[in-house]
C-alpha positions, 0 to 999 in steps of 0.5 A: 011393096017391092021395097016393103018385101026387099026388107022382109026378105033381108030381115028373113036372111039376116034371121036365118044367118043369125040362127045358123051361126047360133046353131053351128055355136051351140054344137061346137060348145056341145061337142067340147063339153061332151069331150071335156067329160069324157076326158073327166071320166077317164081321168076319175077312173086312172086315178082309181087305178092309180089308188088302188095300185098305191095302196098295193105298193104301200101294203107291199113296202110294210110287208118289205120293212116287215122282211128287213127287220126279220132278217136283222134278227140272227135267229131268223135268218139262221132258220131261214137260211136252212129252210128256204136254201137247205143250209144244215148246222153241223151234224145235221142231214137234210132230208127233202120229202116230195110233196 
């Protein structure tokens, strides 16, 4: 009987040791899932933001390109000239009227 209780009781050990290492496994497994997610998810909303600010700069470069080729024209940066920095032709009087 002693000897019959003796295995039982290292077969329950055995058991419990088995069980608590398996249940420390399965934690730690958990835990690293859950942060990986959560490492996915911040990366899947950087990378909108990240979209999203280079659609805006490439929306901003046509309009840069659209600028460069207006400034080629001569007309045009005569007519900017004058109303952006008030330069007059000859014989011209500029008159600033408050808005």
């Amino acid at each position: 009987m002693k000897k019959k209780k003796r295995k039982v009781k290292k077969q329950a050990r055995r058991i419990a040791t088995f069980g608590l290492i398996s249940i420390i496994m399965i934690v730690v497994i958990v835990i690293t899932l859950g942060t990986s997610f959560f490492e996915v998810v911040d990366k899947y909303k950087e990378k909108k933001e990240l979209e999203n600010k280079l659609a805006a700069l490439e929306e901003k470069k046509k309009e840069l390109e659209s600028d460069v080729k207006k400034l080629e024209d001569p007309e045009y940066l005569a007519r900017y000239a004058r109303e952006k920095y008030f330069y007059s032709k000859d014989g011209e009087l500029i008159l600033r009227i408050p808005e």
